[in-house]
Each structure stands twice: as structure tokens, then as C-alpha cells.
N, C-alpha and C positions, 0 to 999 in steps of 0.2 A: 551453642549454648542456649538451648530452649527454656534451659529451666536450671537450678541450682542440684537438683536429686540425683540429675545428667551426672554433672559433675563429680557431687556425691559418691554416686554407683562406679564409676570411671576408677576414683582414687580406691574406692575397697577393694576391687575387683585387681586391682594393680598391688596393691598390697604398698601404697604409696601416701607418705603425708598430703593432707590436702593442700598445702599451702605451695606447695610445689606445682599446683592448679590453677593458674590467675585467671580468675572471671571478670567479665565485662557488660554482665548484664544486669548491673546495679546503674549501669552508667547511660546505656544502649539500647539496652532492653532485647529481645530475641533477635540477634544479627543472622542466625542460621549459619551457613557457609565464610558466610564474610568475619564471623569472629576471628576464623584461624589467624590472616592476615590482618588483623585489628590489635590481638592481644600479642601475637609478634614482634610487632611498630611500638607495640607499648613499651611491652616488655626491653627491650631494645633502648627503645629514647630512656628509659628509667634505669640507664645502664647495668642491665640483672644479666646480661649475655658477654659471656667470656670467647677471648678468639679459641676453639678447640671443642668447648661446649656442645655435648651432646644432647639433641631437640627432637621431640617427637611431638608430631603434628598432627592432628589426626580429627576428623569430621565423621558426624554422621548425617541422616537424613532418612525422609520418610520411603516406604518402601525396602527397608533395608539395606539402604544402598549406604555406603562407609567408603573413606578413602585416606593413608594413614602413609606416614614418611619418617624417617629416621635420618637427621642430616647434621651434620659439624660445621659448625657458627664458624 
């Protein structure tokens, strides 16, 4: 989560509500890699995650390098 336009682009490109997006850089500021597991824990403690819930997890970073997960809560 370097930037909010990130995110933005993310949800068009998905063809996905953005609020189904939770950002943490209003709170953090650019966490890079570590948002994944930040807005998770969030996500989670503010009980939004159901047992069976399907979560896509997904990073990117400079260089082109990207790393992305598919996994049931």
C-alpha cells in the first residue's frame, strides 16, 4: 500500500467494489510488504472474516516483483 491510486487501479482492474479494499495507509503510512499481514490482523480483530471466507492476498513491489495467495479463513 504505497499510495491509495495502488489500490484504486487494483479494484478497476478487478472489476471489484473498492470497499472490499481495506487500506491502512491513512493510519501507517507506506507499510510496503508488511500491510499484507497488517490489514489481515485488522481485518480479523474487527471481526470482518468468516470461517470458509475466501481471501486474496496479494503484494507488489519495486522491480516488478508481485506475490499473491488465494486461501480459506
Amino acid at each position: 500500500q504505497a499510495n491509495f491510486r495502488i489500490v484504486e487501479a487494483v479494484a478497476k482492474r478487478m472489476k471489484c467494489d473498492l470497499s472490499k479494499l481495506p487500506v491502512s495507509m491513512d493510519r501507517y503510512g507506506n507499510t510496503s510488504s508488511a500491510s499484507v499481514p497488517i490489514m489481515l490482523d485488522e481485518v480479523n480483530r474487527a471481526g470482518k472474516l468468516k470461517e470458509g471466507d475466501y481471501l486474496v492476498l496479494s503484494g507488489f513491489g519495486g522491480g516488478l516483483t508481485w506475490a499473491s495467495v488465494v486461501l480459506q479463513w
